[in-house]
N, C-alpha and C positions, 0 to 999 in steps of 0.2 A: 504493500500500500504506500501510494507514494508521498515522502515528508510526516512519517510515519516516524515518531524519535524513541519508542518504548516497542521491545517486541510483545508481539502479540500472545496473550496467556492460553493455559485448557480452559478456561472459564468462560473467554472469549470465542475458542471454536465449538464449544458447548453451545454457545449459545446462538452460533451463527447455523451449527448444522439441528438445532431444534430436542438435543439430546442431554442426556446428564452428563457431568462431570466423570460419572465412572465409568462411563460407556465410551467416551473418548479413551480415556484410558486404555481400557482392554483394547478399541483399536491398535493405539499405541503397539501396546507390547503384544500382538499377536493375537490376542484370546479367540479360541473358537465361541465364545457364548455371545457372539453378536449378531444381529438379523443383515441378511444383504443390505437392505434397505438405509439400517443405521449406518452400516461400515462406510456407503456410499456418500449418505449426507457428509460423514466425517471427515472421509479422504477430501472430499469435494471443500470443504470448509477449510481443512490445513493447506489446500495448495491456493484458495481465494486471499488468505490472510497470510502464509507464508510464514506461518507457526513451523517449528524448529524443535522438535522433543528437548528437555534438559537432560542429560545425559545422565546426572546424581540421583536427581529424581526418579528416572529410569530404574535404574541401579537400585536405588530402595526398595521400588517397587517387585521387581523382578529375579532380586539378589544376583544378578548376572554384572559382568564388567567388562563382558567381551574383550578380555585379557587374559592369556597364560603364561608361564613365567619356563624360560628354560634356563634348569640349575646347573650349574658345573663345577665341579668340587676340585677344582684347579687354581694357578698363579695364572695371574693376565698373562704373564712371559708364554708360557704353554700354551694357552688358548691360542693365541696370536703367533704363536711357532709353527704350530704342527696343523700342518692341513686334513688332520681328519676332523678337529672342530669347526675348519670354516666348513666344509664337508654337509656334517649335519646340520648345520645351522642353515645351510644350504635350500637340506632337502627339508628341514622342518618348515622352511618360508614357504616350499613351492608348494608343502601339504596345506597350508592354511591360507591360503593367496585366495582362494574362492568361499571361505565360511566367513569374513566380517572378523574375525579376532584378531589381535592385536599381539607381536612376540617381546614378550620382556626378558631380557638376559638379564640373569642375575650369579653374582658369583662368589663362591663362599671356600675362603682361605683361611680363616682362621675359626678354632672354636665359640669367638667373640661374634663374628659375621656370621656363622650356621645360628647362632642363638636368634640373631634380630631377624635370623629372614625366615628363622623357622615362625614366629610371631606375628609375620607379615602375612607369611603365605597362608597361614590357619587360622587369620582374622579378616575373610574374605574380600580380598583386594585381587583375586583370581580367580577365573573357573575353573581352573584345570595347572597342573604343573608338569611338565616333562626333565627328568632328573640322567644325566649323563656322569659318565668317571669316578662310579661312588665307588669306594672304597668298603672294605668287611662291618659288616655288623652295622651298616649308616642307619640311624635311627630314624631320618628324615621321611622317607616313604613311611613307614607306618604310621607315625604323628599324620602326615595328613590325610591316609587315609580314616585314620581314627575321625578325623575333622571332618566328614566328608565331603574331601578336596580329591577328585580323579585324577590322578598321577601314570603316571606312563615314563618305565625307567629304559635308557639303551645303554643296556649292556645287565645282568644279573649278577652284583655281588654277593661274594660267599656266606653266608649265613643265612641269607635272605628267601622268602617266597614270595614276591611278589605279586599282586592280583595284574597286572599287564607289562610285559617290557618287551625290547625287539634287539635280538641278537645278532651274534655271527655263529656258524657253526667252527668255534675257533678251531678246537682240538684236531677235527679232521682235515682242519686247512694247516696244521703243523703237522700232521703226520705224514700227512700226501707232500708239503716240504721234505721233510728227512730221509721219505721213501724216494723220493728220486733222488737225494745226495747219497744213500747207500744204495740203489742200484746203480749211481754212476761209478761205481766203486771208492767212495769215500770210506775210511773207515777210520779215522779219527776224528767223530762230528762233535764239536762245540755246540752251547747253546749260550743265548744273551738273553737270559729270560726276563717278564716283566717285573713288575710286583707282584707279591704275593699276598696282600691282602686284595686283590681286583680279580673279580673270575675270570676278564680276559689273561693277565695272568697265569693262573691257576692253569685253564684251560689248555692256554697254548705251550707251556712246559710238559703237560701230560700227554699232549700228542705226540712234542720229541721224545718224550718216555717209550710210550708205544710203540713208536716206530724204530727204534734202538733195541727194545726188548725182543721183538719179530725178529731182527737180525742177529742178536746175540750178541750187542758192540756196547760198549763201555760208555757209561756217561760222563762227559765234559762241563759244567755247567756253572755261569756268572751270571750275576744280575746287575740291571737298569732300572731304569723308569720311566720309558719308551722315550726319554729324551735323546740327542746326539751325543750332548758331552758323555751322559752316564755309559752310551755305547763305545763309547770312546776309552774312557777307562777301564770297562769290561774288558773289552779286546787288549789293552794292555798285560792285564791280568791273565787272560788267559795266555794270552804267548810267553808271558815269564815261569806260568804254571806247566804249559804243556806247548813245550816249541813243535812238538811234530802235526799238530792240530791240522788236517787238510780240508775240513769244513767248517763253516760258520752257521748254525741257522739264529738269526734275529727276529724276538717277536714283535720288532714295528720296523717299518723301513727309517726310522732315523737315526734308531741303533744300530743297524745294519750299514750306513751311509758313515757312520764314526768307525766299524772297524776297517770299512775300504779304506780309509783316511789311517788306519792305525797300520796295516797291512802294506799298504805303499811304501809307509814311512819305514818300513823294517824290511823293504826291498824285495816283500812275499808277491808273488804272482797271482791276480786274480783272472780266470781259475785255474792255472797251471801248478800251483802251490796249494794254493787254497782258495776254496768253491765259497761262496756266500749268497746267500738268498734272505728275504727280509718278508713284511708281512703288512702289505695296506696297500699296495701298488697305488702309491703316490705320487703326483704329477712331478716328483725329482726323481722317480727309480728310472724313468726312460733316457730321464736324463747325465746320470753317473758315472762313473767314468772305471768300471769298463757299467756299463747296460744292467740293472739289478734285477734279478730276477728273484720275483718276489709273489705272494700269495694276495689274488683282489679280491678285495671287498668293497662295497661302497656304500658310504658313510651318508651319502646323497639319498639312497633307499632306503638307510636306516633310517635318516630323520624323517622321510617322510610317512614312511609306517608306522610310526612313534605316533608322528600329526595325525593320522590315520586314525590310529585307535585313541588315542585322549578327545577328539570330535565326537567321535562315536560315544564314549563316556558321559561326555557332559552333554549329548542331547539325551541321552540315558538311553541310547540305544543297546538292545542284543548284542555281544560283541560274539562272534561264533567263532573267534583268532585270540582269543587275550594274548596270546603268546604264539611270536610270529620268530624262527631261526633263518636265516641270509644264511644257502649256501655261498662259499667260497672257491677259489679255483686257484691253482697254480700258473702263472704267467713265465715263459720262459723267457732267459734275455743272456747276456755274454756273462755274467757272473759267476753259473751252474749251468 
């Protein structure tokens, strides 16, 4: 309305479309209990007057905030290192690009910062939470599912049962690694495993277990924290521990990427000396130097099945998937 200085109220399309106050309303937010008739006067009335829902008010009404929050229980250093978080965050955008919600990253590095945001999230300021990098026993999922806040975890921490999360099938994408370095005839095979309190972790040492145990060969094994440097020193380690070492497997490609970098430097051949393969086929594994030949996954599917099912959650829909496993596959390159 033109030279109109005050937006226009519900009170006022109430009264221009012939109806209550409440009955605008339930147009508003959805409600099936309104007659064609009324919904029409109403729509008709909010585009004459050019009425604007308040968004708070919405919100009281509806307890929704068309907002979900994704956690990551890492250092901003990490986050913004390693490309399997731009990855998901990636695939959680393109999940939620057509449902109207809105993605709040939020991140939690100390036990001072998991307190306030476990506070946040379980004093509805979200409808939903998707939680990434937890670490053993994280008591964060179940506080909000206790709250109920619908949560959607990627990846399954050890101690945990989750009501929904979206994996990798880690283990058999590390054993189908170590089974092609001991069919290439490797048989001094190292590992750079992850942590051990993270089931990718857990997981992906137990598949270089398995696939060691099938051949009868001896285990090798340092750990990281899928960072470069920690792979860096791992491989250190292992070549002062055991110089004959002719394979490397790394459970992420950035540890994998520190011990080519350790292995050059000590004048070892890759893979003439020593074979290496890593685990995320990451847009630097094509590029490395020699070519890493390493185990995909994508981190872009993850998050979008993650979006996938916390949607489905907070419309309260049937989820017939709560729990969705991403095979993975071995990628060959000059490394192995």
């Amino acid at each position: 309305m033109a030279g109109r200085s005050t937006r226009p109220t519900l009170e006022e399309v109430a009264t221009r479309a012939g109806v209550g106050r409440g009955t605008v309303s339930r147009v508003i937010n959805g409600s099936p209990r309104v007659s064609p008739r009324a919904r029409d006067a109403v729509l008709k009335a909010i585009e004459e007057l050019g009425y604007v829902p308040n968004r708070a008010a919405r919100t009281l009404v509806t307890r929704r905030t068309d907002t979900v929050a994704l956690v990551v229980a890492e250092s901003d250093q990490r986050l913004f290192d390693e490309p399997y978080f731009a990855g998901i965050i990636r695939g959680i955008g393109n999940g939620l690009a057509d449902t109207g919600l809105q993605l709040l990253l939020a991140l939690a590095r100390s036990p001072a910062e998991y307190g306030r945001l476990e506070d946040y999230l379980t004093t509805q300021h979200v409808d939903g939470v998707l939680l990434t990098s937890l670490h053993a026993e994280d008591p964060l999922p179940a506080k909000l599912e206790a709250n109920g806040v619908p949560t959607v975890l990627g990846g399954r921490p050890p101690g945990l049962s989750p009501v929904s999360y979206v994996d990798v099938d880690n283990r058999s994408g590390a054993r189908e690694a170590v089974a092609h370095l001991v069919a290439a005839g490797r048989r001094r095979i190292a590992t750079i495993a992850g942590p051990q309190d993270m089931g990718v972790g857990i997981d992906r040492l137990a598949g270089y277990r398995d696939a060691l145990a099938a051949a009868g060969l001896p285990e090798l094994v340092e750990y990281g924290d899928f960072g470069e440097a920690s792979g860096i020193a791992a491989a250190e380690r292992l070549l002062a521990a055991e110089p004959s070492v002719d394979a490397v497997f790394a459970a992420d490609d950035p540890m994998a990427l520190g011990a080519l970098r350790v292995l050059r430097r000590h004048g070892r051949r890759v893979p003439g000396d020593v074979a290496v393969i890593g685990f995320d086929d990451s847009a630097a594994a094509p590029l490395a130097d020699p070519p890493l030949t390493t185990v995909h996954q994508s981190p872009e599917e993850m998050g979008r099945e993650m979006a996938r099912l916390l949607v489905s959650r907070i419309r309260g829909e049937t989820v017939a998937d709560p729990v969705v496993i991403l095979r993975p596959h071995l990628v060959l390159r000059d490394s192995a």
